[in-house]
N, C-alpha and C positions, 0 to 999 in steps of 0.2 A: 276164664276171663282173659281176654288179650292183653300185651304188653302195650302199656298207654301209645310208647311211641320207637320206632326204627328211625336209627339214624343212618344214612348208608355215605359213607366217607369222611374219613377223619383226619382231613385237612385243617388250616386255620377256624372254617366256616363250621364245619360239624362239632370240631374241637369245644370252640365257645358255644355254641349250642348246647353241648353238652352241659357244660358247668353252670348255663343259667337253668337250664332245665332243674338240675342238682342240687341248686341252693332251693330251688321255687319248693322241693318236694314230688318232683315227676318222676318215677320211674322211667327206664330207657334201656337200650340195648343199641351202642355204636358199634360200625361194624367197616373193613375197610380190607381192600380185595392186598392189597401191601403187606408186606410180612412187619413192615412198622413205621417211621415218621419218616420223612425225607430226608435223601442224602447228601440232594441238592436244591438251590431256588434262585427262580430271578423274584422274586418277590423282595424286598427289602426294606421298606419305609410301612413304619407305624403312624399314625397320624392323632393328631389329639385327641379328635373324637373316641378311634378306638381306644387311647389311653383312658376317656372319660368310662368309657364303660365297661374296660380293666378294674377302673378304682370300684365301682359299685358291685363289683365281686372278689375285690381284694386282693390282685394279684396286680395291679399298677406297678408297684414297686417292687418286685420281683422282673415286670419284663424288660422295666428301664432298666436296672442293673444290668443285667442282658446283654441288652443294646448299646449303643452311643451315641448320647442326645447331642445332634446336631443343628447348633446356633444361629447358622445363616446361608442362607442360597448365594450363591455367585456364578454370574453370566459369562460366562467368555463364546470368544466367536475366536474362533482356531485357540492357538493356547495363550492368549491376551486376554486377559479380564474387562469389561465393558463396562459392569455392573455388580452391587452384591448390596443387601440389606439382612436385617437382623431378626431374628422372626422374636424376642423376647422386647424389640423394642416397636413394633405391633400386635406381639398377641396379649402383652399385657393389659387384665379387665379382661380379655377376651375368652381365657380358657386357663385352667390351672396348669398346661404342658404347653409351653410357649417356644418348642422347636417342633423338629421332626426325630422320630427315632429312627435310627439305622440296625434295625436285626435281621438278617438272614432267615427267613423262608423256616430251614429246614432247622435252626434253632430256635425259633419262635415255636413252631410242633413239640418239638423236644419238649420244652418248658408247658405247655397247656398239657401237654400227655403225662407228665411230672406231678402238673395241679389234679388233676382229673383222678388219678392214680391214689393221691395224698386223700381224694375224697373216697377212695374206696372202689373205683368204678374202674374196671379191666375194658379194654378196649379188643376186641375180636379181630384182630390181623388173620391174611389167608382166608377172609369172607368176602366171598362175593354173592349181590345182590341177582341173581339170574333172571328173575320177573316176578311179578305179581298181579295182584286180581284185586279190584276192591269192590266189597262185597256190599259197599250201602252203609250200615254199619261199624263195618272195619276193612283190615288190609291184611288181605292173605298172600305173605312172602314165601317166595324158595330163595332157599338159601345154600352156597356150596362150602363146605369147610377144606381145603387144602390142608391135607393133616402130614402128605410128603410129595414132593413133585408129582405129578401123573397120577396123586391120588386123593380125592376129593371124597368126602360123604355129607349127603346128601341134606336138608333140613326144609321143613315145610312149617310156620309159625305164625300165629294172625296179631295186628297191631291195629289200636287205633287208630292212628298217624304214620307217614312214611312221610321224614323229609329226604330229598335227595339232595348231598350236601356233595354228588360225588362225579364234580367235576367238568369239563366241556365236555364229552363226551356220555355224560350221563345217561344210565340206563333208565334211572329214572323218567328224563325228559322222554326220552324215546319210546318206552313203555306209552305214556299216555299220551302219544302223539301228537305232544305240543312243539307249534311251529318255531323255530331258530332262527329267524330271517336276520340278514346280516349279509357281510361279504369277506375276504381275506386281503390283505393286504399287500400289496406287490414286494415292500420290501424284504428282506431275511433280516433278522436281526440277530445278535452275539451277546454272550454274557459271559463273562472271565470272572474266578475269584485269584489273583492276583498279587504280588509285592511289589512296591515300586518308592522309591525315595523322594516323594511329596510330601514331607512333614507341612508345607502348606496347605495341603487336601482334607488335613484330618480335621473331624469334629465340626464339618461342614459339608451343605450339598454341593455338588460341582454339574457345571451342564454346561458343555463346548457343542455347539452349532458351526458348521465348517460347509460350504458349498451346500450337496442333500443330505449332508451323514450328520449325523447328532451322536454324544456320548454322554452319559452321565457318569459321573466316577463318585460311591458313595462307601467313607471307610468302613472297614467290616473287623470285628473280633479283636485285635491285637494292633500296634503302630506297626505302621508301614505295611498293610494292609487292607486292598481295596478292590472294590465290585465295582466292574467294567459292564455297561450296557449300551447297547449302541448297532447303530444301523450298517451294515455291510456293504463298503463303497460298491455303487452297482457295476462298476467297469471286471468288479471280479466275482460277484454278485453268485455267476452261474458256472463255478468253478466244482468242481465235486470236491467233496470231503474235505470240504473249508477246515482250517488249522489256523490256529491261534499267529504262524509266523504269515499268514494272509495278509493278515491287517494289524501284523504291529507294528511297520513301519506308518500307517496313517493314522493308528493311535497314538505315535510317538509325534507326529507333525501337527494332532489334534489337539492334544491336551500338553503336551512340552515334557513329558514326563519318559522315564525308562524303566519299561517293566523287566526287573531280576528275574523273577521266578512264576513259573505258572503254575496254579493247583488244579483247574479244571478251564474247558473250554467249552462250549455248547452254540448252535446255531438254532432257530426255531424260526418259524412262522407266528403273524400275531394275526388274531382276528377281529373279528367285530359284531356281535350280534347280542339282541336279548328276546328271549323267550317271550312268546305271545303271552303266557299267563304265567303265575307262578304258582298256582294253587288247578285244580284239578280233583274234584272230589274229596278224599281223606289224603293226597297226597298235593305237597309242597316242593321247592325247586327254591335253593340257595347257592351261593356264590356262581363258580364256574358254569351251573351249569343251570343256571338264567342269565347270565350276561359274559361276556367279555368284551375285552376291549385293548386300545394300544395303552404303554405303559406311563402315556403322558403324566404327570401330577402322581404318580403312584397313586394310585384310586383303587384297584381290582380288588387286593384282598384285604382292605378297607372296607369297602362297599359288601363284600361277602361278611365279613364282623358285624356289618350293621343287618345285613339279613337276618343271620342267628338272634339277635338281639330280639330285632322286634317279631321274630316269629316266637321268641322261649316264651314270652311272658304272656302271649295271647292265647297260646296251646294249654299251657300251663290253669290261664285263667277258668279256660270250656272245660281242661280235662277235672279241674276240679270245684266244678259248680259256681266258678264267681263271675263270670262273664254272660252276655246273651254269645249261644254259637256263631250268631252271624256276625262278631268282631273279626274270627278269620279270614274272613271275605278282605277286611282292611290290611292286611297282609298284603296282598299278592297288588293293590292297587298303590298303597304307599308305595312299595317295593319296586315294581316294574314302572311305574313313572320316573322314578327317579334314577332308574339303570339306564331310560330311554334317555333322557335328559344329557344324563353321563358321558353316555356313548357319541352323543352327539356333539357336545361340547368337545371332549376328546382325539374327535374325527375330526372336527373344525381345526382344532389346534395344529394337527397333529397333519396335516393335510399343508396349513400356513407354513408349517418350518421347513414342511421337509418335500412338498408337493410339486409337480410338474407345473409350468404355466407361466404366463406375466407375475399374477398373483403373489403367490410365493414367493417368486423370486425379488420382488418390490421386499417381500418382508425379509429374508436373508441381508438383500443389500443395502435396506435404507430403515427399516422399521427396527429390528434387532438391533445394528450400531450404534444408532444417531436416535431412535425417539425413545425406546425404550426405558434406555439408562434414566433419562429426563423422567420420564413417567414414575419411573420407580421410586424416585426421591421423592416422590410425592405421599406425605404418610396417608392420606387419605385412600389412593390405590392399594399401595402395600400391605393395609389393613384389611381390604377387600379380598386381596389375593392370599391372606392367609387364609379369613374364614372359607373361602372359598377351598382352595385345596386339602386345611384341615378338616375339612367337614362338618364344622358346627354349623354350617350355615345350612345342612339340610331340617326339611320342614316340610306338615304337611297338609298344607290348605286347601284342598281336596278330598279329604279321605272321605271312601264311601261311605251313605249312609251320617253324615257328620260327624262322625267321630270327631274333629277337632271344631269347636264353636267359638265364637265370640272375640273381641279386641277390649285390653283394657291398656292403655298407654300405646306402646309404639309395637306390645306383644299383640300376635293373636294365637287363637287357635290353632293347634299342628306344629309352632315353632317348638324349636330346642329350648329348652328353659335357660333364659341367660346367667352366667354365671356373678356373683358377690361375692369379690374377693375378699374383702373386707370380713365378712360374717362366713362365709364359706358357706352356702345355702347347698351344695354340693352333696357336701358330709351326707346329709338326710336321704340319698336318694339310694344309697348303701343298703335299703330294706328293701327293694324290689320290687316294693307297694306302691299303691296310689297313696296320697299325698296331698294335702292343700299347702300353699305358701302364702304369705298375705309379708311385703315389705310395708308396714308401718301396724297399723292395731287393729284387729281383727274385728269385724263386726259382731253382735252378739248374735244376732242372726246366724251366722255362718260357724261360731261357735257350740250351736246348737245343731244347727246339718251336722255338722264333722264329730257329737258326742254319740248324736242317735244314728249316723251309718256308721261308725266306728273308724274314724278315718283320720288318722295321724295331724294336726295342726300346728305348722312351723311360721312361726314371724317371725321378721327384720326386720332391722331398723330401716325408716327409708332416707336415708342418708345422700350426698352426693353422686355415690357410685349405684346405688338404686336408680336415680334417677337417670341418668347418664347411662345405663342400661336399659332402660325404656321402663320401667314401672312405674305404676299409678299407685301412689299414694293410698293403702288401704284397701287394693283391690285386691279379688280372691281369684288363685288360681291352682287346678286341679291340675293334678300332674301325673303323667303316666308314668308305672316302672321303668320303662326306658327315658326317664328326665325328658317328655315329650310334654308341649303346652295343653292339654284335652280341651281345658274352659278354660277364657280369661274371661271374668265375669268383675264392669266396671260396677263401682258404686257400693250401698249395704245392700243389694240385692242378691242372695244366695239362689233365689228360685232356678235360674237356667244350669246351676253347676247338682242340685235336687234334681233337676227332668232328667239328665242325662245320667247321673246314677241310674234313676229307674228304668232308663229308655234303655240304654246298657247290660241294665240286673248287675251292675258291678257290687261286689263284696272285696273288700280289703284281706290279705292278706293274715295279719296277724291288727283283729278288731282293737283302737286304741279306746278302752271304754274308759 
């Protein structure tokens, strides 16, 4: 019998994979060509979503401590403040983690390889994926073990699943000859992890806009220590073996600040592209290496967390009888629309601040100082641009085949399931299962679907904050493991959230009889 499923890299994206896998009851084998987690990152902001779907496997509070929740964004254009709003006095109602978190990359790994470990699951360092063959059936991997420099032995192994969680460069992708179309981006950009004497910087995001260069400065681990990311003035641009003393006299004019001491300095390329599909027969394509993109809004290795996510539960489902197989199909269509979307948004932005043209430069000199600020005092936008960058606002009103159906109140099908602070209707989503909710009293109807498919039944009050989240009074909604809307089904009428069970072949998890 083959191993249900190969993970191939065990970054953020495979990491969570892993552990949803784990809790569902999937066997696995993660496997990562690295001798172990990273030693560096520009990765750096967790976003609430991924915190939401931290909490539902129990490590939320473990990666805040971690990190350091930071309370509010602030604009400056060179090292003048323009702008700054509070993300706890908009995300309130909106999400249970009402900033952004600041962890570093290569301690966020540490910590999931810690969780993963605690579960009993050894991770394969010094494996590499070399290629594979997929047989219809299953997925026949070579596999190289590095057991001493220059010395590899050899393994040959079949899976029913190969996701490839492993990277831009993925072998995965390239193996099955899925297109990358995209492009690179002219700029070079820097990332410092740094000390510098800004006790105003800490426990906040910081973003200085200056001419074409942009910097963000986001604190890391300890006071008076902070992650420098930012665009490489182009007049030095094309200097070889760029050094941190390059551009610290324009990060000192940029952001006002004086950095003491350097711990690390790196220059890279940022690209742009997402993979024509993500799915390919028995094998799958997560984070890196179905999208990238620039660092605007810290999205990337967000967007790879929500990959894992909605691929564990749906693998999980087929590998163990509870789903129709062609949900998999809803993978790769949620998924890559919403990398495209991403990518696009991110380009647009990211083209506006820092881009050649009239264009641009209208937004550097008049947009950014003068209307911006104005905008932003607007709690209406401010509210936008949280859900927007923290991700709750992804949704999926599209998915193939309907997997998301119906509107009842302001919800439909595909959305995130809005959050009740009040009642904490969250808690519930902690079992990984499908799920009904119903905010006010449940029909006797739907009381009856949910005894005879075995299907968990949670009601709330519907209250104020019910309402004002968009819920209908009394209306029944089917929830996926990953707190996604499936059915919002208005009225006593259970039948549409009944067809789609059947239409589905969905089985719950753990039957609530």
């Amino acid at each position: 019998m083959p191993t249900p499923v190969l993970i191939a890299g065990a970054g953020p994206t495979g990491l969570t994979l892993a552990i949803w896998l784990k809790r569902l009851g999937i066997c696995f084998r993660i496997i990562d060509k690295n001798s172990g987690p990273g030693q560096a990152s520009r990765a750096m902001v967790v976003q609430a979503r991924t915190l939401e779907f931290y909490r539902q496997i129990g490590i939320a509070d473990a990666v805040i401590q971690a990190g350091i929740p930071m309370d509010s964004i602030h604009l400056l254009r060179g090292a003048r403040e323009i702008a700054h709003y509070f993300f706890g006095d908009i995300g309130a109602q909106i999400s249970p983690y009402q900033y952004v978190l600041s962890l570093p990359q290569d301690d966020h790994e540490r910590l999931l390889v810690s969780h993963l470990e605690k579960l009993g699951v050894q991770i394969e360092w010094n494996t590499r994926l070399e290629s594979f063959e997929d047989l219809g059936d299953s997925v026949r991997a070579r596999l190289s073990h590095e057991k001493a420099p220059g010395a590899a032995v050899a393994e040959t192994a079949e899976f029913s699943f190969l996701c490839g969680c492993d990277g831009a460069r993925s072998v995965t992708r390239q193996s099955l000859g899925i297109g990358f179309p995209g492009g690179t981006y002219e700029h070079i950009f820097y990332v410092a992890d740094v000390a510098m004497d800004r006790p105003d910087f800490e426990r906040r995001v910081n973003v200085s806009i200056s001419g074409r260069t942009i910097c963000l400065v986001f604190p890391v681990r300890s006071s008076g220590m902070f992650r420098l990311i930012g665009i490489v003035p182009h007049n030095i641009a094309s200097r070889d073996n760029l050094t941190f003393e390059d551009v610290r006299e324009g990060i000192r004019q940029q952001i006002g600040g004086e950095v003491t001491t350097v711990n690390w300095f790196s220059t890279y390329h940022i690209h742009h592209r997402v993979a024509e599909t993500f799915r390919k027969g028995r094998a799958f394509l997560a984070g890196d290496a179905g999208h990238i993109h620039s660092p605007a809004g810290g999205q990337g290795m967000n967007t790879g967390i929500g990959d894992a996510v909605n691929l564990a539960w749906k693998l999980a489902a087929v590998l163990q009888g509870r789903a129709a197989e062609a949900i998999l199909d809803t993978y790769s269509t949620e998924r890559t629309a919403f990398a495209q979307v991403l990518v696009n948004v991110t380009d647009r932005i990211f083209d506006a601040v820092v881009g050649r043209g009239p264009g641009p430069h209208l937004v550097r000199s008049l947009f950014i100082p003068f209307i911006a600020p104005v905008l932003l005092r607007m709690r209406r936008i401010r509210r936008s641009q949280f859900r927007l960058v923290s991700q709750v606002r992804i949704r999926y009103p599209h998915s193939v085949s309907t997997l998301s159906r119906g509107r009842a109140g302001a919800i439909h099908g595909g959305d995130r399931l809005p959050w009740l602070a009040e009642s904490d209707n969250f808690a519930a989503l902690s079992s990984l299962d499908w799920q009904l909710h119903v905010a006010g009293e449940p029909s006797i109807e739907l009381r009856r679907l949910a005894k005879a498919r075995g299907i968990a039944l949670h009601s709330f009050p519907f209250d104020a904050g019910a309402s004002r989240a968009g819920f209908e009074r009394d209306a029944a909604y089917l929830i996926r493991p990953d707190g996604h809307v499936a059915v919002a089904a208005s009225g006593a009428d259970s039948s549409q959230i009944a067809d789609f069970l059947e239409d589905w072949k969905i089985v719950p998890v753990d039957p609530a009889r």
